[in-house]
N, CA, C and O atoms as CSV, one atom per row, in Angstrom:
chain,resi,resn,atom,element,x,y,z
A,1,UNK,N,N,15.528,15.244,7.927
A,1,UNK,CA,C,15.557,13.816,8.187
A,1,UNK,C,C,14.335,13.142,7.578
A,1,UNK,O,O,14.303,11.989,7.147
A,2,UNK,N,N,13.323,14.028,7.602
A,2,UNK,CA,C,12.262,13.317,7.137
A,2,UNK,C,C,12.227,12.722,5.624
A,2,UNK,O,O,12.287,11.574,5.185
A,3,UNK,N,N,12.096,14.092,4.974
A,3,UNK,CA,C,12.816,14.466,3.868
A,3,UNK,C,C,13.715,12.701,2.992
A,3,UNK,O,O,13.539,11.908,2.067
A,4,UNK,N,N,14.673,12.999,4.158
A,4,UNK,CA,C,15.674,11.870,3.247
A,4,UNK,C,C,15.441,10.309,3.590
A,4,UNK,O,O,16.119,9.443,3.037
A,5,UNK,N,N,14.197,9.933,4.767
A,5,UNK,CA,C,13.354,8.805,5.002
A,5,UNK,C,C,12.998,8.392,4.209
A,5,UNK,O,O,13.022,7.236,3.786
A,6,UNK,N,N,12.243,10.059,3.555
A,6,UNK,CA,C,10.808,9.644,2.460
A,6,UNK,C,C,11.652,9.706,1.118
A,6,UNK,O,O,10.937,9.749,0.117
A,7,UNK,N,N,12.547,9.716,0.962
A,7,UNK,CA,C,13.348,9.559,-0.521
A,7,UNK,C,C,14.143,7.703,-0.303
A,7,UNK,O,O,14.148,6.780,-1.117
A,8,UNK,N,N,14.606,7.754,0.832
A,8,UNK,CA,C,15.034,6.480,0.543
A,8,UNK,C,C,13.691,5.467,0.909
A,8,UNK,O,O,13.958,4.308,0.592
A,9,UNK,N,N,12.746,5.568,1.312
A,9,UNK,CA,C,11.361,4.017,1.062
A,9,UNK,C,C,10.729,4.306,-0.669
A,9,UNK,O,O,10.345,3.423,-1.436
A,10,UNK,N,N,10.784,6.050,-0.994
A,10,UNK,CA,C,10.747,6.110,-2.720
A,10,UNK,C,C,11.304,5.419,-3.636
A,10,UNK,O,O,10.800,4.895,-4.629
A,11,UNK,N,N,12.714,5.436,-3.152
A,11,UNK,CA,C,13.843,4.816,-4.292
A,11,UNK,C,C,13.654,3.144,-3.732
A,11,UNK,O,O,14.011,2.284,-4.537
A,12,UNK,N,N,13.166,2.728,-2.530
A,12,UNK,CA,C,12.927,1.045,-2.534
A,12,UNK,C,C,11.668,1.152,-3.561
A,12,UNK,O,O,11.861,0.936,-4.757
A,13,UNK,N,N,10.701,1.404,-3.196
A,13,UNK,CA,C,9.561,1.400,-3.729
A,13,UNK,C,C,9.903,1.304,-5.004
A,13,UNK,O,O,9.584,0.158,-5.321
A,14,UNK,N,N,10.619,2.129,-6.421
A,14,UNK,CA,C,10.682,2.265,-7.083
A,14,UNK,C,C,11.789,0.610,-7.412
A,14,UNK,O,O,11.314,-0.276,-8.122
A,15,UNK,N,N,12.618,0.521,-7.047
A,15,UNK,CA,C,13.300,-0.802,-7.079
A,15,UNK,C,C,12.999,-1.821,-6.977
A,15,UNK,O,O,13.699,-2.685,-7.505
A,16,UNK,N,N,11.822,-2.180,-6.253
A,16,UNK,CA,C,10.532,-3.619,-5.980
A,16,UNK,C,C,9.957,-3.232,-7.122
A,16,UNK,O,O,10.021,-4.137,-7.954
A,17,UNK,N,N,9.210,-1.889,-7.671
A,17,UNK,CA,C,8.750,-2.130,-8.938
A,17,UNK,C,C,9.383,-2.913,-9.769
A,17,UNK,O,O,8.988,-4.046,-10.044
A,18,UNK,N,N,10.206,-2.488,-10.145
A,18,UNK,CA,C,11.453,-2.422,-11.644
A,18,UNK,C,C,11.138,-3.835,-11.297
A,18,UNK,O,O,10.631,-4.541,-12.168
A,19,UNK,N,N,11.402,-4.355,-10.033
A,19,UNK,CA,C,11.397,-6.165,-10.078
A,19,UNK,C,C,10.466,-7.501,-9.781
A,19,UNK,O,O,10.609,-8.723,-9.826
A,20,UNK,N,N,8.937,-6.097,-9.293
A,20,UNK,CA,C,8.171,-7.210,-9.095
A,20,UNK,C,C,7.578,-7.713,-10.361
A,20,UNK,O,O,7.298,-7.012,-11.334
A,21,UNK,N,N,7.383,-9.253,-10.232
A,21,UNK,CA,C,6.812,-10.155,-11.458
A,21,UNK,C,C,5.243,-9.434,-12.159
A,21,UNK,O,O,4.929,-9.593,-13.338
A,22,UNK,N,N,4.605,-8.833,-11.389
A,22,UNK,CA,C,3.075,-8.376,-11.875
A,22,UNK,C,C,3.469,-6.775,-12.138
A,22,UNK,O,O,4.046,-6.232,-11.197
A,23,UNK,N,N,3.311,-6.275,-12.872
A,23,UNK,CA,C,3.320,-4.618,-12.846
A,23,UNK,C,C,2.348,-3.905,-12.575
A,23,UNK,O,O,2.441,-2.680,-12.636
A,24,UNK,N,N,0.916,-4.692,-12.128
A,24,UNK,CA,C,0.269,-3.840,-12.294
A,24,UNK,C,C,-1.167,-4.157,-10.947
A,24,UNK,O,O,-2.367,-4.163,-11.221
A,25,UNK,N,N,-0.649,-4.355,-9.744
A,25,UNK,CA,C,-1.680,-5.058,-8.960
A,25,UNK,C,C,-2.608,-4.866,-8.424
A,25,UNK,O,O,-3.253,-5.503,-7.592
A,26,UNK,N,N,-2.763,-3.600,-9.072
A,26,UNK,CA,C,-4.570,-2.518,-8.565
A,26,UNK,C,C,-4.526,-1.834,-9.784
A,26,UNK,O,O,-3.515,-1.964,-10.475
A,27,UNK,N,N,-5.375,-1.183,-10.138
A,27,UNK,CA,C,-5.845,-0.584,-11.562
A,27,UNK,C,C,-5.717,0.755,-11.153
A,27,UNK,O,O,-6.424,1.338,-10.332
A,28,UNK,N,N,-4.861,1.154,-11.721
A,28,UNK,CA,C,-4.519,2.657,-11.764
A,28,UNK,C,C,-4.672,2.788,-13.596
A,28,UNK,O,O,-4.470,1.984,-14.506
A,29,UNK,N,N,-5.271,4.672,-13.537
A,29,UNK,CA,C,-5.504,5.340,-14.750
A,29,UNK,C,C,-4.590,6.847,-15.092
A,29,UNK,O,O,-3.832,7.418,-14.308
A,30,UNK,N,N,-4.781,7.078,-15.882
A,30,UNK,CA,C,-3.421,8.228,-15.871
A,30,UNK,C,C,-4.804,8.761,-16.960
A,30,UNK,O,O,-5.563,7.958,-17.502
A,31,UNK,N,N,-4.891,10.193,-17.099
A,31,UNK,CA,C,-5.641,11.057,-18.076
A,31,UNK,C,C,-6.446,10.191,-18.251
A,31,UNK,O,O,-6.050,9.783,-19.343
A,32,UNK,N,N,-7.325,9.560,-17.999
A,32,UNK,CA,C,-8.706,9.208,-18.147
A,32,UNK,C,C,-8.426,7.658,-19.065
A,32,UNK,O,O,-9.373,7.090,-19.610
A,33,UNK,N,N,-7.169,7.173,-19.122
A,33,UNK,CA,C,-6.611,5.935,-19.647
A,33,UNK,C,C,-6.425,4.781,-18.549
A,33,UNK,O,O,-5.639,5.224,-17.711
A,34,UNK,N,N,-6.683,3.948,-18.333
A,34,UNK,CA,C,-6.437,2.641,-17.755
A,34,UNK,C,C,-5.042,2.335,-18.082
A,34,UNK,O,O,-4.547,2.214,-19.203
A,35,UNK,N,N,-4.363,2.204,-16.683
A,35,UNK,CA,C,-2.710,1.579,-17.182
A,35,UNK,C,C,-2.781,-0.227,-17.516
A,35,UNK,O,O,-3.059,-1.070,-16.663
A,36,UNK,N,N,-2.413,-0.539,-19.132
A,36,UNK,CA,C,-2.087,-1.836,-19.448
A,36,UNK,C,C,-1.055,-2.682,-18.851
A,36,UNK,O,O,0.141,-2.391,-18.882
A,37,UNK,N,N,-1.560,-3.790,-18.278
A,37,UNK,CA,C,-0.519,-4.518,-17.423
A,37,UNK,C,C,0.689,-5.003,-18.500
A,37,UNK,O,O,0.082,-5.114,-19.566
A,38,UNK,N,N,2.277,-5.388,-18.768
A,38,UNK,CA,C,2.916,-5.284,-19.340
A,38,UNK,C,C,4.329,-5.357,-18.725
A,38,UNK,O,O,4.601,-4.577,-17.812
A,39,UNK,N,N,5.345,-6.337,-19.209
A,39,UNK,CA,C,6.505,-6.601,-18.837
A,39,UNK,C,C,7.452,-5.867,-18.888
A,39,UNK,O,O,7.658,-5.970,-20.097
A,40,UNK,N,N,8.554,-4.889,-18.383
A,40,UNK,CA,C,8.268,-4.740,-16.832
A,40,UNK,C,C,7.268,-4.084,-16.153
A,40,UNK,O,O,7.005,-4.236,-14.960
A,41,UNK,N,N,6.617,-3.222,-17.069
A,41,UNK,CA,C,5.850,-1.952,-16.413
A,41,UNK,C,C,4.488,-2.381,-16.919
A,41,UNK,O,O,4.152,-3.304,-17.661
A,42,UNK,N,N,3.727,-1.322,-16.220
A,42,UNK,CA,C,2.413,-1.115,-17.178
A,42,UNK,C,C,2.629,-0.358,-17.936
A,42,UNK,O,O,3.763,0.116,-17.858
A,43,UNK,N,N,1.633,0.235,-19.172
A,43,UNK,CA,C,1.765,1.028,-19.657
A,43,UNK,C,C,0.290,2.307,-19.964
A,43,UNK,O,O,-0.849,1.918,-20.224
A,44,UNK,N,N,0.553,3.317,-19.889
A,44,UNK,CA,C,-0.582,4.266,-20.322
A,44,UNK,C,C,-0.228,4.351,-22.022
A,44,UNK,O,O,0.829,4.749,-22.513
A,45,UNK,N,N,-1.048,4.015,-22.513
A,45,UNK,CA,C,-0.603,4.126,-24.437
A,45,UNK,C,C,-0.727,5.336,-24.956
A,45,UNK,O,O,-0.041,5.551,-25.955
A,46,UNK,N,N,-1.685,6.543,-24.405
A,46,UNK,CA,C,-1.073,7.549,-25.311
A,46,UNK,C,C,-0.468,8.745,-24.212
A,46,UNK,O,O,-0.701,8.671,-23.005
A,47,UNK,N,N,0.334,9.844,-24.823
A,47,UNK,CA,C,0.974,10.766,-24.073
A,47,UNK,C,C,-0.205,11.464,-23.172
A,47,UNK,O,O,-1.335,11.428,-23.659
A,48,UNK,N,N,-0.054,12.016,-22.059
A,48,UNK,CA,C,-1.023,12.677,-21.282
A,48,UNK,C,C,-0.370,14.008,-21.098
A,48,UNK,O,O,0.648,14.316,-21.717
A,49,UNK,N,N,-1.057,14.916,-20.108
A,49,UNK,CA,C,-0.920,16.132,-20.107
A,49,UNK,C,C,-0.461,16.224,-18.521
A,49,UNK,O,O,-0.902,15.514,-17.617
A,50,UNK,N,N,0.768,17.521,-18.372
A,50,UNK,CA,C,1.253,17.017,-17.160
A,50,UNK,C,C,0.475,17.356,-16.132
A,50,UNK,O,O,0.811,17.031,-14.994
A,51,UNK,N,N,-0.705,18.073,-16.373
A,51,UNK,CA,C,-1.634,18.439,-14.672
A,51,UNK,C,C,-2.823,16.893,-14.972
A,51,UNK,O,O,-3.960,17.059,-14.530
A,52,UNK,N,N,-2.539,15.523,-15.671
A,52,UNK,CA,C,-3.386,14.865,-15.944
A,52,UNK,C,C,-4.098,14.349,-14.302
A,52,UNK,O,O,-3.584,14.640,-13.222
A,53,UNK,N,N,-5.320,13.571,-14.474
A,53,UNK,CA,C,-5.726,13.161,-12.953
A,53,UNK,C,C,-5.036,11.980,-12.748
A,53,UNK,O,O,-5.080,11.215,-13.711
A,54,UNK,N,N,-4.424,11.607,-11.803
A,54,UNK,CA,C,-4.191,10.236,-11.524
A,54,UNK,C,C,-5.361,9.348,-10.447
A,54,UNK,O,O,-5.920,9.751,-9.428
A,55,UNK,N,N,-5.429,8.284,-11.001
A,55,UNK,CA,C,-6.844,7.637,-9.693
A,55,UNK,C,C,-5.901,6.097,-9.461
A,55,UNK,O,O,-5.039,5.639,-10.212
A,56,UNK,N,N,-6.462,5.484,-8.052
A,56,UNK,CA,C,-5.495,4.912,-7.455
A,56,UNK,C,C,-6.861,3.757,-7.380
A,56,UNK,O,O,-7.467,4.172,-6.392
A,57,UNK,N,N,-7.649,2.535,-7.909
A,57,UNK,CA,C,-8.447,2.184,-7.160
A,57,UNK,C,C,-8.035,0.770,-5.479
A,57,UNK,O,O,-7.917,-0.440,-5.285
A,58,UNK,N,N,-7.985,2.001,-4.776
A,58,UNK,CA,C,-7.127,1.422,-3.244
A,58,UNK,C,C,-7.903,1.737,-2.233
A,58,UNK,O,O,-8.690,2.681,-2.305
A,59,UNK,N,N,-7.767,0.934,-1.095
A,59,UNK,CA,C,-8.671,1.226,-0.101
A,59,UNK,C,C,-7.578,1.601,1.037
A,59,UNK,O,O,-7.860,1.629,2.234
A,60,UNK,N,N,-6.430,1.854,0.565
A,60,UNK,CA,C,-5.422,2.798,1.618
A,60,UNK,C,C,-5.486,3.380,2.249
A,60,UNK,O,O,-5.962,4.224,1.489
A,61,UNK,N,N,-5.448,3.999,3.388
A,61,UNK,CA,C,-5.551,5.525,3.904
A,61,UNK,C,C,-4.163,6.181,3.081
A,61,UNK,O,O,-3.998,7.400,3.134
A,62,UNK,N,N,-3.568,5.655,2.622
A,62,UNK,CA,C,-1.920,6.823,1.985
A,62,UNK,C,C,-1.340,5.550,0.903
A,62,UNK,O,O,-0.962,4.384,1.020
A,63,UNK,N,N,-1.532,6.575,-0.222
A,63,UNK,CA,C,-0.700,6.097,-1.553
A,63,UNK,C,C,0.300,7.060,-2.020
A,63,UNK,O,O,0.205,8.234,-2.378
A,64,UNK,N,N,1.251,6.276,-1.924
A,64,UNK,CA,C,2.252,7.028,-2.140
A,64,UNK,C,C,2.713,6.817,-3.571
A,64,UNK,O,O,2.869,5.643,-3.907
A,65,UNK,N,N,2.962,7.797,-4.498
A,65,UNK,CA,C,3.305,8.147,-5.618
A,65,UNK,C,C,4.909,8.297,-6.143
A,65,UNK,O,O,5.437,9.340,-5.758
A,66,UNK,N,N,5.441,7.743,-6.657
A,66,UNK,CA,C,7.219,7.650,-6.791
A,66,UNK,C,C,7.126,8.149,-8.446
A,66,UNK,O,O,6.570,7.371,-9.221
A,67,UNK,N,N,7.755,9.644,-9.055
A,67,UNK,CA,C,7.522,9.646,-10.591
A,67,UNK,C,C,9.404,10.216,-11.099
A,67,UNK,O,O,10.147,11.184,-10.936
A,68,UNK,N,N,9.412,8.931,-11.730
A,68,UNK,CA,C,10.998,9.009,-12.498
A,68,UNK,C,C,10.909,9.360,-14.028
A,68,UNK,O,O,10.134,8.917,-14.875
A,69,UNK,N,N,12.028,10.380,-14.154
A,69,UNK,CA,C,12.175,10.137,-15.851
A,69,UNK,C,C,13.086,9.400,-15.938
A,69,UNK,O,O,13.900,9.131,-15.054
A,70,UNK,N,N,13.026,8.886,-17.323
A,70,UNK,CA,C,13.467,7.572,-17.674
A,70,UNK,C,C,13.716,7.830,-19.108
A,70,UNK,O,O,13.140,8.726,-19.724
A,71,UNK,N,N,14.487,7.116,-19.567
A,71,UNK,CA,C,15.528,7.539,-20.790
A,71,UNK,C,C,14.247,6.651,-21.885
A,71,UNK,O,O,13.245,6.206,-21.325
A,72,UNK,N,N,14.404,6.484,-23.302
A,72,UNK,CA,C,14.289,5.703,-24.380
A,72,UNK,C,C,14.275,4.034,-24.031
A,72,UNK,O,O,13.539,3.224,-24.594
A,73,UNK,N,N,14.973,3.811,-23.282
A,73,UNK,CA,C,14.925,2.563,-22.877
A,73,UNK,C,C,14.620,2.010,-21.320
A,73,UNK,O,O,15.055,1.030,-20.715
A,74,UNK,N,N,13.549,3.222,-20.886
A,74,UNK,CA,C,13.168,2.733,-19.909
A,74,UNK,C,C,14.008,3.033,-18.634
A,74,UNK,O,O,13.258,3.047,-17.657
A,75,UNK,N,N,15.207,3.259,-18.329
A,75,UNK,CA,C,16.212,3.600,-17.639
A,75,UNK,C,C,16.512,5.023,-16.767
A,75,UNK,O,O,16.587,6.165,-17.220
A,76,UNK,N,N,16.638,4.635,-15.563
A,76,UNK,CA,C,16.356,6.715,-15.052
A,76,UNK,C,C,17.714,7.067,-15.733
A,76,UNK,O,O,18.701,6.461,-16.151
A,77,UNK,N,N,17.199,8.543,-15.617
A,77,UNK,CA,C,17.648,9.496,-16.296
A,77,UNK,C,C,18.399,9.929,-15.204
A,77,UNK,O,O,17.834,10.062,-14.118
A,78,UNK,N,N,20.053,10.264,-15.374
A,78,UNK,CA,C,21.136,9.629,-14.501
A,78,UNK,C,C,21.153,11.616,-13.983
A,78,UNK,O,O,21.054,12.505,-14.828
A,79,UNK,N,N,21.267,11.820,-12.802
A,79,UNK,CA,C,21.183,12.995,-11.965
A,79,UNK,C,C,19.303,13.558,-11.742
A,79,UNK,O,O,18.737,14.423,-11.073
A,80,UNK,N,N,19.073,12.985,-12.271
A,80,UNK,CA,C,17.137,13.370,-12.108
A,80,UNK,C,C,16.714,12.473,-10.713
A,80,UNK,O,O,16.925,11.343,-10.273
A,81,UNK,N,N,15.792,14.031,-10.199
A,81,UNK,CA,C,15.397,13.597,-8.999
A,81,UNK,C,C,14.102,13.194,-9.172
A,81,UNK,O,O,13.379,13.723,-10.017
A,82,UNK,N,N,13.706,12.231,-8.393
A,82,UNK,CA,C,12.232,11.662,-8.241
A,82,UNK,C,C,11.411,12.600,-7.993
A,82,UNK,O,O,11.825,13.374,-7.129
A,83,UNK,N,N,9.881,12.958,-8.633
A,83,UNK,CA,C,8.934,13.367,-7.703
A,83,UNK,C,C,7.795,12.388,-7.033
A,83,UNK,O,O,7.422,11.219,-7.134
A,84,UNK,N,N,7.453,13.632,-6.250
A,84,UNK,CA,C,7.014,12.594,-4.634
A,84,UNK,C,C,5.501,12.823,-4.672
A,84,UNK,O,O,5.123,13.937,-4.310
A,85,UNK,N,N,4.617,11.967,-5.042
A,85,UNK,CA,C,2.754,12.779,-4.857
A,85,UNK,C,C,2.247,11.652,-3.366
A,85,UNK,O,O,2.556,10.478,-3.161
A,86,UNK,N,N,1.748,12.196,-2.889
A,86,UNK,CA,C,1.296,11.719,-1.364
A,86,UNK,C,C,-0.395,11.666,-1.801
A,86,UNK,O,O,-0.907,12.586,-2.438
A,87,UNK,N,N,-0.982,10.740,-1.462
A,87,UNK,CA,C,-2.824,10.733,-1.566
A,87,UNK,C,C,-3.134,10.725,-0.526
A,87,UNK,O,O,-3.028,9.509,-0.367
A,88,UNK,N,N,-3.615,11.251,0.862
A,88,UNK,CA,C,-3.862,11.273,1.833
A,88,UNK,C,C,-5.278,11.111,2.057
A,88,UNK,O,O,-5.886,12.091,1.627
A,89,UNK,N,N,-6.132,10.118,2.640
A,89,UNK,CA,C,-7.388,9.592,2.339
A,89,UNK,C,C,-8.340,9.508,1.265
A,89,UNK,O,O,-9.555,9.324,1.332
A,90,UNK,N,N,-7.429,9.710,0.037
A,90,UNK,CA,C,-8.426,9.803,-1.144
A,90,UNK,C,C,-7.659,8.961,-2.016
A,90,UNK,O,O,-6.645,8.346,-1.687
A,91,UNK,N,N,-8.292,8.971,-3.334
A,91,UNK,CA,C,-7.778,7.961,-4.618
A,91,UNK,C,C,-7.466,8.616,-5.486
A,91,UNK,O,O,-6.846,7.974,-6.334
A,92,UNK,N,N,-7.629,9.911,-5.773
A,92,UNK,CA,C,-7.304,10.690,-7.197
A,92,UNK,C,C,-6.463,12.117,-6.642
A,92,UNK,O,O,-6.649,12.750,-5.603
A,93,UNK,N,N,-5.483,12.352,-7.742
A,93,UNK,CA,C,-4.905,13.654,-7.882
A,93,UNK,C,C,-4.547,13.970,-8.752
A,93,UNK,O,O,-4.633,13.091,-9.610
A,94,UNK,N,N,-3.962,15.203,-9.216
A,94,UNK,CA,C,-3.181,15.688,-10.447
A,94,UNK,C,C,-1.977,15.036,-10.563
A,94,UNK,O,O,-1.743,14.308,-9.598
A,95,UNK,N,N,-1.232,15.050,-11.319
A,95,UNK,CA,C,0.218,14.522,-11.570
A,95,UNK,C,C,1.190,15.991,-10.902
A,95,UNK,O,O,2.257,15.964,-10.290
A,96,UNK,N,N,0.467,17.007,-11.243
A,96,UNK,CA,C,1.097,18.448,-11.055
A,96,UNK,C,C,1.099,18.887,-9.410
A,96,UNK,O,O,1.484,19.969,-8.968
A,97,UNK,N,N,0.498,17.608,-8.540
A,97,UNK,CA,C,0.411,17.817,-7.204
A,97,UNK,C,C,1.776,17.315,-6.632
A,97,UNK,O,O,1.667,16.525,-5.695
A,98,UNK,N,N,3.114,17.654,-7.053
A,98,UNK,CA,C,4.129,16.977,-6.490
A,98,UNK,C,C,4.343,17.576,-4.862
A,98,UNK,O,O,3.974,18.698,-4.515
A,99,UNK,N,N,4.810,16.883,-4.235
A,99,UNK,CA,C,5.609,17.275,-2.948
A,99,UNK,C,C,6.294,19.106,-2.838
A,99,UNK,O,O,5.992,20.019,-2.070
A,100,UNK,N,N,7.221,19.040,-3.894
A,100,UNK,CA,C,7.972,20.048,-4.303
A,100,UNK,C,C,7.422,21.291,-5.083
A,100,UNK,O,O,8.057,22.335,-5.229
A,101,UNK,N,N,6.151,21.050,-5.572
A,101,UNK,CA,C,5.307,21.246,-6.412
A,101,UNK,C,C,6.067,21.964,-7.131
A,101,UNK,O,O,6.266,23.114,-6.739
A,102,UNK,N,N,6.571,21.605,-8.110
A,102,UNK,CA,C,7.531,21.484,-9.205
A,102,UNK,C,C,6.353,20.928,-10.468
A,102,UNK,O,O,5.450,20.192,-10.072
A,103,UNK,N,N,6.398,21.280,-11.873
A,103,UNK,CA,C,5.265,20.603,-12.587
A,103,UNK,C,C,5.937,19.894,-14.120
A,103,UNK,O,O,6.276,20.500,-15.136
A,104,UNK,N,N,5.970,18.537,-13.861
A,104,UNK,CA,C,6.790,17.306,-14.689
A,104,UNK,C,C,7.010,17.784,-16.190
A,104,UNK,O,O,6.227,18.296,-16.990
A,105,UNK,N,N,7.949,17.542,-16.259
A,105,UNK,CA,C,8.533,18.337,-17.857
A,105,UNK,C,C,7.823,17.016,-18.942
A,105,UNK,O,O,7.445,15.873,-18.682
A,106,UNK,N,N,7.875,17.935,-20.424
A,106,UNK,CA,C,7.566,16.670,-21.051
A,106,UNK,C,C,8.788,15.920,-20.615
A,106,UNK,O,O,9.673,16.247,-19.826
A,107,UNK,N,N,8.580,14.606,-21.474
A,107,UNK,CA,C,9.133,12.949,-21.684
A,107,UNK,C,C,8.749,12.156,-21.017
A,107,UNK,O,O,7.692,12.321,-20.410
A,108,UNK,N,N,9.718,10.658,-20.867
A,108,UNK,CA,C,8.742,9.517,-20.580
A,108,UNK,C,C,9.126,9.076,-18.829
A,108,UNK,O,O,10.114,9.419,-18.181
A,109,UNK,N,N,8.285,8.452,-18.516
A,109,UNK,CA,C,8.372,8.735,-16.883
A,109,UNK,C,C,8.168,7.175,-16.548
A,109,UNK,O,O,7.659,6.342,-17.299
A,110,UNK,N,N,8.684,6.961,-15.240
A,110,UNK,CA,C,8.183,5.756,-14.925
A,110,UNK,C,C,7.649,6.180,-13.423
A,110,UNK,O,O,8.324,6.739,-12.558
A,111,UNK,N,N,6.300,5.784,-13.328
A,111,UNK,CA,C,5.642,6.052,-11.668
A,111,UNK,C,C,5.743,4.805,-11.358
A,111,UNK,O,O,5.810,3.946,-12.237
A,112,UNK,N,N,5.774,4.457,-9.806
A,112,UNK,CA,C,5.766,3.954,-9.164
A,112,UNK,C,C,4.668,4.223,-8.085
A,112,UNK,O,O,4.927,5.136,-7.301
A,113,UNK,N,N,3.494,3.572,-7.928
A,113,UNK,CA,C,2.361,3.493,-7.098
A,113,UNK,C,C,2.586,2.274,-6.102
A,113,UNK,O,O,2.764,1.083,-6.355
A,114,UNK,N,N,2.515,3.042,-4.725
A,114,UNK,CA,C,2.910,2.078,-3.676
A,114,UNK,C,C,1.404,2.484,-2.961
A,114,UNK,O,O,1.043,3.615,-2.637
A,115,UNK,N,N,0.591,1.119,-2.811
A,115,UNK,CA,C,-0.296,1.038,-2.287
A,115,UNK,C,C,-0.629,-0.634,-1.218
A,115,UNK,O,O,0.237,-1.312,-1.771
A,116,UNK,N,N,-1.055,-1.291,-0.508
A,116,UNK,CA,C,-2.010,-2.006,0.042
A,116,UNK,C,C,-0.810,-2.585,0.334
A,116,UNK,O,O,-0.909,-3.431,1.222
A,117,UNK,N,N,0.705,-2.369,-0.266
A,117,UNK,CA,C,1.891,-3.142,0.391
A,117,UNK,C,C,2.259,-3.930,-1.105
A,117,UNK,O,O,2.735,-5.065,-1.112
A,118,UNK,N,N,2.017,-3.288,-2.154
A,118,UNK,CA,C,2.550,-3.535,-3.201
A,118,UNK,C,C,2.586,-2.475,-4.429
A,118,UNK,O,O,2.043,-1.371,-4.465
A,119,UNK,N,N,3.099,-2.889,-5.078
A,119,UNK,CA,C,3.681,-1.572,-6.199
A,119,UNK,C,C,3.588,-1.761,-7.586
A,119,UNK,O,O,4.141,-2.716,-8.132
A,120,UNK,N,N,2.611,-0.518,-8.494
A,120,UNK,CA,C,2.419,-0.620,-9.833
A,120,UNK,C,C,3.348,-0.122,-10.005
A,120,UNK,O,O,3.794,0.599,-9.111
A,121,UNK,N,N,4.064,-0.284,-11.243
A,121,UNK,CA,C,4.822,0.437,-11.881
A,121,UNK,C,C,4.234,0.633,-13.177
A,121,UNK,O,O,3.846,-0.457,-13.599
A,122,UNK,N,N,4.009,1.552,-13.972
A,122,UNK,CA,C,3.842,2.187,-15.043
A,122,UNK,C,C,4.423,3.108,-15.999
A,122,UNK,O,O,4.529,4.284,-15.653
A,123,UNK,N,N,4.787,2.780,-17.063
A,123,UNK,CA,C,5.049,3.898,-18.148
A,123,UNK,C,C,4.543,4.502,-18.724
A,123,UNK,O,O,3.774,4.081,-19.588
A,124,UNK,N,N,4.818,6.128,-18.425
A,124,UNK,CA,C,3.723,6.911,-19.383
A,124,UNK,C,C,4.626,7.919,-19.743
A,124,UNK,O,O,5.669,8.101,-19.116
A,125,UNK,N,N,4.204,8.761,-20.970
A,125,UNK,CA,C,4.606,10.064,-21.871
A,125,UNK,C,C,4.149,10.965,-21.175
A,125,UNK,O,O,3.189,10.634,-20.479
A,126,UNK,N,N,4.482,11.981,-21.104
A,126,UNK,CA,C,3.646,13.800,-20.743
A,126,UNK,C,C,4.335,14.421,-21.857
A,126,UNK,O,O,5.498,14.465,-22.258
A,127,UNK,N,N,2.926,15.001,-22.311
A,127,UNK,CA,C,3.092,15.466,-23.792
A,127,UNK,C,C,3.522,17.180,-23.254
A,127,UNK,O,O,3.773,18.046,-24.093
């Protein structure tokens, strides 16, 4: 039950991204890159590595992490399951810290950072 709680506030989370007007409302970095704010998403500009650090700058106690692959045009990738990264009193983790701990294949991804009661969305590569 929990389980399928924390998948359906993921898949909202990820859906307020896709539609909120700002993409980018706290400064998050992916591999030591600053995500560029950018219509719909942000973006990380070059490919990263999949154990890259992610940093959240949030004063949260819990950021929750939503990471989709996503086709050429931005679009999930139709039977692909989300991974889930949890920050539990801190601001930084690996990308390779999933829930499932499962470790993100290359291609292009769209995260979803749910923090302070709003949501970055970002596009990035894993090389």
């Amino acid at each position: 039950m929990k389980r399928i709680l924390l998948f359906f506030i993921m898949s909202a989370a990820f859906a307020y991204g896709l539609f909120a007007s700002d993409s980018l409302p706290f400064p998050v970095s992916v591999g030591g890159q600053a995500a560029k704010d950018g219509t719909p998403f942000a973006k990380i500009e070059n490919p990263v590595a999949a154990d890259a650090e992610l940093s959240v700058q949030s004063k949260d106690a819990m950021i929750i992490v939503n990471v989709n692959a996503v086709n050429a045009k931005s679009e999930p990738v139709p039977g692909s399951t989300p991974a889930v990264i949890l920050l539990q009193g801190k601001t930084k983790t690996n990308l390779d810290k999933t829930m499932d701990g499962k470790k993100l294949a290359a291609g292009n991804y769209v995260v979803s950072v749910v923090s302070e009661g709003k949501t970055a969305s970002i596009l990035l590569t894993i090389k």
